[in-house]
N, C-alpha and C positions, 0 to 999 in steps of 0.2 A: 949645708945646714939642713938637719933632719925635722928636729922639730918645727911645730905649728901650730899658731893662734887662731880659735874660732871666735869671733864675738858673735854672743849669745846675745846681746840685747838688742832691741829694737824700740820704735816707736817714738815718742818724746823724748825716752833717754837717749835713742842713736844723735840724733836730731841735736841734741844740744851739745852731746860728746864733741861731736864736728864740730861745731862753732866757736867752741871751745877751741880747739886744736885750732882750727884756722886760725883764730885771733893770737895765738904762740907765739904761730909759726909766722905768721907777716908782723908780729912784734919786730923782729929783727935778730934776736936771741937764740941765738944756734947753738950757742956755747955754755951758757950758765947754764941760770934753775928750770929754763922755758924747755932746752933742750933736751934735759934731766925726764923733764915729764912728760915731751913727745917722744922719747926712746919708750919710755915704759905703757905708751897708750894703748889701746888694744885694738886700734884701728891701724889702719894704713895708711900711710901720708909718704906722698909724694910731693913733689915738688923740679917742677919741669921747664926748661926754657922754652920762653912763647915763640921762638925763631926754629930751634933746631931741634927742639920735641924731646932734645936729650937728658934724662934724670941729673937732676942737681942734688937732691937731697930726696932719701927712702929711709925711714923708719926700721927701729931693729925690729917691729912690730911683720914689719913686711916682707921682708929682708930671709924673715924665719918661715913664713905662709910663702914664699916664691922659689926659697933656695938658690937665692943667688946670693953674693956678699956685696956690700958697696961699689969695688973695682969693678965687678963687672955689670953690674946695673947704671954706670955712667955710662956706658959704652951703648945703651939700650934707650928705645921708645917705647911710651906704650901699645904703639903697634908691632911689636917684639911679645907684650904679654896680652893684648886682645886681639886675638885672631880674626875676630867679627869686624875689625877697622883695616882699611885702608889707610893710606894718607890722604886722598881726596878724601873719603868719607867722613875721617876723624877732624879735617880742618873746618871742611862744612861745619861740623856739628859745633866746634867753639867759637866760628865768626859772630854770633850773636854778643859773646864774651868782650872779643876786641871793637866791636861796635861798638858798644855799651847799650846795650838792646836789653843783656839779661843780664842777672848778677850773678848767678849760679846756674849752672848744668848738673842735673839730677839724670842718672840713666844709670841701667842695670846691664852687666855685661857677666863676662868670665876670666878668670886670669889662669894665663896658662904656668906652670911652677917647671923648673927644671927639670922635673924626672920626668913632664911629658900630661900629668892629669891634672885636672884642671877645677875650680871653684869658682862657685857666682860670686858677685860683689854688687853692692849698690855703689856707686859714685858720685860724691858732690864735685863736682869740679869749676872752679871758680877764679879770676883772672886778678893776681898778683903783683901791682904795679909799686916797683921801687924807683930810686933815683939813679935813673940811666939804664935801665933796662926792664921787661915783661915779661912775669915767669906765671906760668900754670899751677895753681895751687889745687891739690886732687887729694880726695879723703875718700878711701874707699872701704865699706863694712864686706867684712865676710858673711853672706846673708847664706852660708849651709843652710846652718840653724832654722831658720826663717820658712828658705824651701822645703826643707825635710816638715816644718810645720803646715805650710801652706797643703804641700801634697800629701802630706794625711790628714787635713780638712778637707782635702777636694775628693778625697776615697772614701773619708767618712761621709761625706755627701751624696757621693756616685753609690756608695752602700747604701743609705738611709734614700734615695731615692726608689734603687733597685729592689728595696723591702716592701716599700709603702707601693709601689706599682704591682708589685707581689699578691698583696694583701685584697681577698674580695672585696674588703670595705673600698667606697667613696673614699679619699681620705685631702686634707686641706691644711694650709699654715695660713694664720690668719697672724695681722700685723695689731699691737697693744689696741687700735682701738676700734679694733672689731674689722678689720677693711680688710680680704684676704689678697695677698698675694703669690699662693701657689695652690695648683691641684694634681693630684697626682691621674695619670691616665684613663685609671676606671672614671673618674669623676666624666673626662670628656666623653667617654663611652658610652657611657649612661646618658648624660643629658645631651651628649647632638653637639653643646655649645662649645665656641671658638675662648683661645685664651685673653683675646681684648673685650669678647663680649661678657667673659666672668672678671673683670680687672675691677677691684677697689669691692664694690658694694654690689656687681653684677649679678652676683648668686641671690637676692633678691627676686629674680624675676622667673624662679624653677619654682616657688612657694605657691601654694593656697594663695588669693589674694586674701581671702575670711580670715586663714590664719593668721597669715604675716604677721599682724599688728600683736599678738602674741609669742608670736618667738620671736619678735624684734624686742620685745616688755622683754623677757626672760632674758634674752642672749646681753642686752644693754645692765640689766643687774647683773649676771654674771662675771660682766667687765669691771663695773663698779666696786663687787665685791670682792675680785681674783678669787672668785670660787669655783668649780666646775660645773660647767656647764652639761646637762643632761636634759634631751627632750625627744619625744615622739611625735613625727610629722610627716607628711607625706611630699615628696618633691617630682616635679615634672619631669617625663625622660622624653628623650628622642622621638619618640611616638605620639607624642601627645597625653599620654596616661599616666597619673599617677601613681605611686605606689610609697607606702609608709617605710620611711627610716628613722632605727632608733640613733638618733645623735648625741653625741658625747666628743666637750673639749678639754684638753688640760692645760692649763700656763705653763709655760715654758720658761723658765728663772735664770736669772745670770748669777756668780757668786757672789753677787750682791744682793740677791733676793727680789730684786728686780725683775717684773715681766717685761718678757724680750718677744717672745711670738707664744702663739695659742697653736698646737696640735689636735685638729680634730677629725672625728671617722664619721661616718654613715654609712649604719648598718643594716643592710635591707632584710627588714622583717615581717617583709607586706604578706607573704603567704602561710609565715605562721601565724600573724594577725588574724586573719582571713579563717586558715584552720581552728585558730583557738574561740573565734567568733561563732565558726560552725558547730564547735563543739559546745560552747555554752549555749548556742541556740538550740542543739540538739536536746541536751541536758534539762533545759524548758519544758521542749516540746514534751519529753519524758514524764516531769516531773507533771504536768496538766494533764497527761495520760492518766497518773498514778494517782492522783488524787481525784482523777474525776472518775475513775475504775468502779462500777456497782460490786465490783470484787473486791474482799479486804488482801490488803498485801503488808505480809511482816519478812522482812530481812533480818539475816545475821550472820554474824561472822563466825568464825573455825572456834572462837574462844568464847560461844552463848552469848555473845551481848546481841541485843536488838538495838538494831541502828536504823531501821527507819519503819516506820505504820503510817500509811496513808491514810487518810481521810475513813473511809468505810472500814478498814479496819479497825479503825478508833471508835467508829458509831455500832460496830458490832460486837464490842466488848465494853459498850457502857462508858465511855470515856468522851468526857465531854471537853475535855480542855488537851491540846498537843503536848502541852509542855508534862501534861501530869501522865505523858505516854513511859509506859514500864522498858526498863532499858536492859534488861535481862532475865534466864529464864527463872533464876531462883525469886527474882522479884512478884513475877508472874504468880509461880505457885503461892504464894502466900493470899493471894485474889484472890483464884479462879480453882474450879474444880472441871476435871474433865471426867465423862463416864459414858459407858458405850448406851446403845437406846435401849437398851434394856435394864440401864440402872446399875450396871459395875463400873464401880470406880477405879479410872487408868492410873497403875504408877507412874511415877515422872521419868521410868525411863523408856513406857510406850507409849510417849507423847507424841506428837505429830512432829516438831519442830526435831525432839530428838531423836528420831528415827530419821530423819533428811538428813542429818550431821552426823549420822552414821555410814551415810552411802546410801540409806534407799530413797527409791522415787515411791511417792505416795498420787493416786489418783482417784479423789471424789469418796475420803474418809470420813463417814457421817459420825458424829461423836455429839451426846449434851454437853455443853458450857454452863456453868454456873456460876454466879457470885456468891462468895463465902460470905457467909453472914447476914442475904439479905434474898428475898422470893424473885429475884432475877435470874431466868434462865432461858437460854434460847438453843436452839438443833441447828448446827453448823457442822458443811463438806470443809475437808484439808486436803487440798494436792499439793505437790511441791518437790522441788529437785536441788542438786547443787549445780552451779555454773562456778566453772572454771575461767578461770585468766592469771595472765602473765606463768608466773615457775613456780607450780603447786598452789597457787592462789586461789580463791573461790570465795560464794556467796552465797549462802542457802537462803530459797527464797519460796514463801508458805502463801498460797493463796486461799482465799474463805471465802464463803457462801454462804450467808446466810439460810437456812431451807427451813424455817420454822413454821413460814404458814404452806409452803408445801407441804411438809409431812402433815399438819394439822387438813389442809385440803385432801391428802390423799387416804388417813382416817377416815375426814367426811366421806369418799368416794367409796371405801371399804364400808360402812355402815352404808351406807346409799345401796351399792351393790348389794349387799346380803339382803337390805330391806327389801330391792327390787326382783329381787332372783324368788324374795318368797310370794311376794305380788303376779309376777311372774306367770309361778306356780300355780296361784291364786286364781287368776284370767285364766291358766291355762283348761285349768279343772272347769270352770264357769264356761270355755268355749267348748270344750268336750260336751259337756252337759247342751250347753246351748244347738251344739251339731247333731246330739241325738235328737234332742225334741225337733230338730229340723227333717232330720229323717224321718221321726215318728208325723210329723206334718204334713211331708210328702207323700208317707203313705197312707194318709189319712186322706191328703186331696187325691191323691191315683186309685183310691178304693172307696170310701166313703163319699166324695162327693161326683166320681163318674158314674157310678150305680144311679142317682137322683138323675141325672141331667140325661142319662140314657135313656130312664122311663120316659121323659117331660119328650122327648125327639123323639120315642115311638108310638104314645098314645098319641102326641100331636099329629106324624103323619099319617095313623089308621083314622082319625078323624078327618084330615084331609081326604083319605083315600075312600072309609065306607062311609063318612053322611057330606060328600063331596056337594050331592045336589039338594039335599036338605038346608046348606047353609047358604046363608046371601054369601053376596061379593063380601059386605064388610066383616060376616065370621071367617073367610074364607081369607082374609088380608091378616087379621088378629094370628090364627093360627101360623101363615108363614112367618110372621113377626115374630113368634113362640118360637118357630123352628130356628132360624136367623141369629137372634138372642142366643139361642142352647150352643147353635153351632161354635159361634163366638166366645161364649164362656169356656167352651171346650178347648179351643183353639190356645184361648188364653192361659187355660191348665196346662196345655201341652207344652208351651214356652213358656210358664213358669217351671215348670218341671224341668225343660231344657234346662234353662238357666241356673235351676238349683242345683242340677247335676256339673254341671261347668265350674260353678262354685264351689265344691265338694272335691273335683274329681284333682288328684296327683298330676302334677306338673310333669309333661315325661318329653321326650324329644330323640325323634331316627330320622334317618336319610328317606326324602322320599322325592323320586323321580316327577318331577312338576307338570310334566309334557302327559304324560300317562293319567296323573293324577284328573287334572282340568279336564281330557278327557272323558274319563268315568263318571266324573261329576254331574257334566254336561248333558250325558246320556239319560240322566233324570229328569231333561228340564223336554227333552223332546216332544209331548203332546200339549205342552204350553207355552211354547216361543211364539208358536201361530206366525203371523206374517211378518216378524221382529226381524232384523238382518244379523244375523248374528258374527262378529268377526275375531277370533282365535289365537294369536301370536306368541306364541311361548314356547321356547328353544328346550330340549334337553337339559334343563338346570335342577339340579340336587339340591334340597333349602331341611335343614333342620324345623321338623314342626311334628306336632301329635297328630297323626292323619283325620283323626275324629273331631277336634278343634276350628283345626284346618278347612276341614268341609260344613262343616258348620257356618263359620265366618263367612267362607265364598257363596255358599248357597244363600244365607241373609242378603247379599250384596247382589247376586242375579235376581233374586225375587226379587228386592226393591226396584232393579231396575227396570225389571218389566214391567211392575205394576205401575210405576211414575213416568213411563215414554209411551203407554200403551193407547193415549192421547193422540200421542204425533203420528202426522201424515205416514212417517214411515218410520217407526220403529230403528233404533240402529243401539246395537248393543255391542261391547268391543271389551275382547278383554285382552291385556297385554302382561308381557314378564320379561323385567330388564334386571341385568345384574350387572351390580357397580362398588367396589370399595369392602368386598367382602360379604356384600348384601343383595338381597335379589327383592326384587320393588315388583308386583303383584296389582295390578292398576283394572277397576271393573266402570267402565263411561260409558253412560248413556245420553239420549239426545229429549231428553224429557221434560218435567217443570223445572225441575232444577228447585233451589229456596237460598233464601236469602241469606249470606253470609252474618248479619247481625245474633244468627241466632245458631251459630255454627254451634256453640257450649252447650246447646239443649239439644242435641241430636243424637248423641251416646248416653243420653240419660235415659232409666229405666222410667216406660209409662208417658214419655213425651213424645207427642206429637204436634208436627206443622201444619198437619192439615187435618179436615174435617174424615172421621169415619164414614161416613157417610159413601164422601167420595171417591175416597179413597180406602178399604179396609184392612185393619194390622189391629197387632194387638199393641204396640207401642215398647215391643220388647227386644226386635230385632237385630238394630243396633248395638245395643245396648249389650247385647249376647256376640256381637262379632268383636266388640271392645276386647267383654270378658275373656273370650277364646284368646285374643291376641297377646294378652298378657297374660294368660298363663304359659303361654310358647316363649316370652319371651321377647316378643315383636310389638310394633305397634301399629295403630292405624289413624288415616287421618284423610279429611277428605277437602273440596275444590268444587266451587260452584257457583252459578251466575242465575240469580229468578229467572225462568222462562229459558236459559239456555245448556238447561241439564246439567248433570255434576259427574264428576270423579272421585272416587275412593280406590285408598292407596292401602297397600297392607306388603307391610315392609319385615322378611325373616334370616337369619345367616343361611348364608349358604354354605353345604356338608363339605366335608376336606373330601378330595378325590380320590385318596388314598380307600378311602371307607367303600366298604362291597356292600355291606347289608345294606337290603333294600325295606322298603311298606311291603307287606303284602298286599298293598293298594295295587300295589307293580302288575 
């Protein structure tokens, strides 16, 4: 027999089928209506003696699934059609039967069919007692069906497993009410945790403790509702750290509409959280840039709309309110008038805004701004370029300056200037003037008043000399007193004159050999050093200075200091010259009265003196004249000194590049 029955059903209905069929089959009706409808069952029924294991009774049901016929299925056990039995094995297994232990043996085997291939079967098998004899009653389902279903839920499993292990996300099955019981491998990955330490409610303890209490609220409505569940949270890994996932679950339905389990993923979105954070924090920072910019800034797009003015932009176009900010350029012109500072008025297509949206860079475009219709007008700079992003993209962006009180301050400066330049002019003509009548004064004192003073010094001394014995002691005192006087006023002509010429004379400056110089100078002082010690130290150093200045200064400086150590036991005069830092320092120390540091600021003044004339004799102009010299060189001077323990003066000038050959003819 070729043909074969598969029964497809299972479950309840296998289940009562049998019991059905058993209750037939031990009716005792083998022959009527009972046997009528175990022939047509679509189960397998057997029927077996409990001694010799030999088939008594098999169904056409079976008969057709084995391919045997009756005759020779008597001849047969079912250790003939389950290979997996022995006969020990097989008897063990129904001694519980002939005990009376069990009522029914339920086990799943194979029956092997004549041509050698073989099919599963589930089997009730159950113990048959009639009068006078024990027979095995055996129902057994052809459970293909069954298997062929089983092993394509266990593949669609072993797939939806091998997906979801697949997948970056987190992923979980959580059971109706809320308690999960599966994760897939990222899940253990990620958090470190064992699968008894995630069992039931265990995923609780990777949360925020702060949060929890909200996505336990959320995920508990969710359940409530059978709605999806969706949330943003952060869960603990392996490490200790945190990191946000976006969560999302779906019910899972039976075809009954029924929730059977929750499917759910975590998505870890902690670093574009992070990025998008950075980026809105940036976007802030940006924006507190632009509005607190003392520059106005107007944006816009390829298609003329203005899409953003900052703060200063608003205050420099009269705009007191954001919202009432103009949002394109034709809006604009209907306001504003643009015109260059000279008062011509820009068409709108050599605007500033439209000239950048044509391709050019604009830098530091002074143009008037106007409001139409009303005496507001201010003098505003335009730069501006376009910036490019993404594929042909860009943003033309106009920055302003106000410069209103600039231009209006540098007017002022222009009118300041010309007023000054003629003021200038003014002083200048009034010093010219003033420098002749100083000449004419000079030669007024060098000819006019040395003619008087020359008579008064020679009638005085033929008086001394022809009525010498004619006068007492006290006309004879009167007259050197005359003479003394004269001398003095003359002296003092001579060094104002010095001095007016020092004032007068052009600024000029050559190389002059130092060593040579000091030299020549000194050679003047020879019939008045007297018992002075005099000591010399200055190396071959080249100093930019006007040789006539020059000697000037140093000679005021040796005279003072002989006249103020002339005192001392011993005289000691020293003059040194040290060069340092490009500069050569010029130092004249005596060992003299020295004076009092209090009063250093009156000692280069013209006509001051620290000490009595008497005692000492000058005309109070010396100093004052080695100042003057110094600064017309260039240099300066300054001096060092202790009451009673003499002083130093310093007279500090550049020293000449070596390059340079010309010499002074001081040389």
């Amino acid at each position: 027999m070729n043909s074969r029955v598969e029964n497809h059903t299972g479950g309840a209905s296998d289940a009562k089928k049998v019991k059905d069929d058993a209750q037939l089959l031990q009716s005792g009706d083998t022959d009527g209506r009972a046997h009528s409808i175990l022939e047509q069952s679509l189960n397998e029924i057997y029927l077996l003696d409990a001694q010799t294991l030999r088939f008594e009774y098999v169904n056409r049901g079976a008969q057709c699934n084995l391919g045997y016929d009756m005759a020779a299925l008597r001849m047969m056990t079912p250790l003939d059609l389950k290979p997996e039995f022995d006969e020990t094995s097989f008897r063990a297994m129904v001694k519980p039967l002939l005990c009376g232990e069990k009522e029914v043996i339920i086990f799943e085997a194979s029956h092997l069919r004549a041509d050698g291939t073989r099919y599963p079967v589930e089997v009730h098998l159950q113990l048959s007692t009639q009068p006078g004899r024990a027979a095995f009653l055996a129902i057994s389902l052809d459970i293909t069906a069954r298997r062929r279903a089983e092993l394509a839920l266990q593949e669609r499993e072993e797939w939806f497993h091998t997906m979801v292990n697949t997948i970056p996300q987190l992923a979980w099955i959580a059971n109706p009410d809320g308690s999960r019981s599966w994760y897939n491998q990222r899940w253990y990955d990620y958090t470190g945790a064992t699968p008894e330490e995630m069992e039931g409610w265990g995923w609780q303890k990777l949360h925020d403790p702060e949060l929890l209490p909200e996505v336990m609220e959320r995920w508990n409505n969710a359940i409530a509702s059978e709605q999806v569940f969706d949330m943003e949270f952060p869960l603990r890994g392996a490490d200790g750290q945190f990191r946000i996932f976006l969560t999302r679950a779906e019910p899972l339905r039976n075809s009954e509409g029924r929730i059977v389990n929750w499917l759910g993923t975590n998505t870890d979105v902690h670093d574009q959280r992070l990025a998008e954070q950075a980026k809105r924090e940036t976007e802030r920072q940006l924006q507190v840039v632009m509005e607190n910019m003392s520059e106005g800034l107007v944006v816009s797009d390829f298609s003329r709309r203005l899409l953003h003015w900052n703060r200063a932009a608003l205050k420099m176009h009269d705009i007191t309110n954001a919202d009432e900010a103009l949002r394109d350029i034709d809006s604009f012109a209907k306001m504003y008038e643009l015109s260059t500072l000279d008062g011509s008025v820009l068409p709108g297509k050599l605007w500033p805004l439209i000239r950048i949206l044509r391709g050019e860079q604009l830098q530091d475009l002074e143009l008037r701004l106007r409001r139409i219709g009303t005496g507001w007008v201010r003098v505003v700079s335009y730069s501006g370029a376009i910036s490019h992003y993404g594929d042909g993209k860009g943003l033309a962006f106009l920055t302003i300056k106000d410069i209103t009180e600039r231009k209006q301050a540098e007017e002022a400066l222009r009118d300041a200037k010309i007023n000054l330049e003629y003021k200038v002019n003014e002083r200048t003509a009034q010093l010219v003037a003033k420098s002749k009548e100083l000449e004419n004064f000079c030669y007024s004192v060098s000819h006019d008043l040395r003619a008087p003073l020359r008579g008064i010094d020679g009638y005085s001394r033929l008086l001394l000399e022809s009525y010498h014995e004619r006068l007492d002691e006290e006309g004879r005192s009167f007259l050197k007193n005359i003479r003394a006087a004269t001398k003095h006023m003359t002296d003092l002509i001579e060094d104002l004159l010095a001095y007016s010429k020092l004032e007068r004379r052009m600024a000029s400056s050559t190389p002059v050999r130092l060593s040579t110089f000091v030299s020549n100078l000194l050679g003047q002082f020879q019939n008045v050093v007297g018992d002075a010690r005099l000591t010399v130290k200055v190396d071959d150093f080249r100093v930019n200075a006007d040789p006539d200045a020059l000697a000037i200064a140093l000679r005021n400086l040796i005279d003072n200091a002989l006249k103020f150590s002339r005192h001392a036991p011993q005289p000691v005069i020293e003059i040194l010259a040290q060069a340092g830092d490009g500069n050569c320092t010029i130092s004249v120390r005596d060992n003299g009265i020295g004076f009092d540091m209090r009063f250093y600021d009156k000692i280069f003044e013209i006509f001051q003196r620290l000490h009595r004339v008497e005692d000492y004799p000058g005309t109070g102009i010396g100093l004052a004249m080695v100042q003057k010299a110094m600064e017309r060189m260039g240099g300066r001077v300054w001096a060092e000194s202790q009451l009673g323990a003499g002083a130093v003066f310093f007279l500090q000038l550049p020293l000449s590049s070596r390059s340079q050959e010309t010499v002074s003819p001081t040389d």
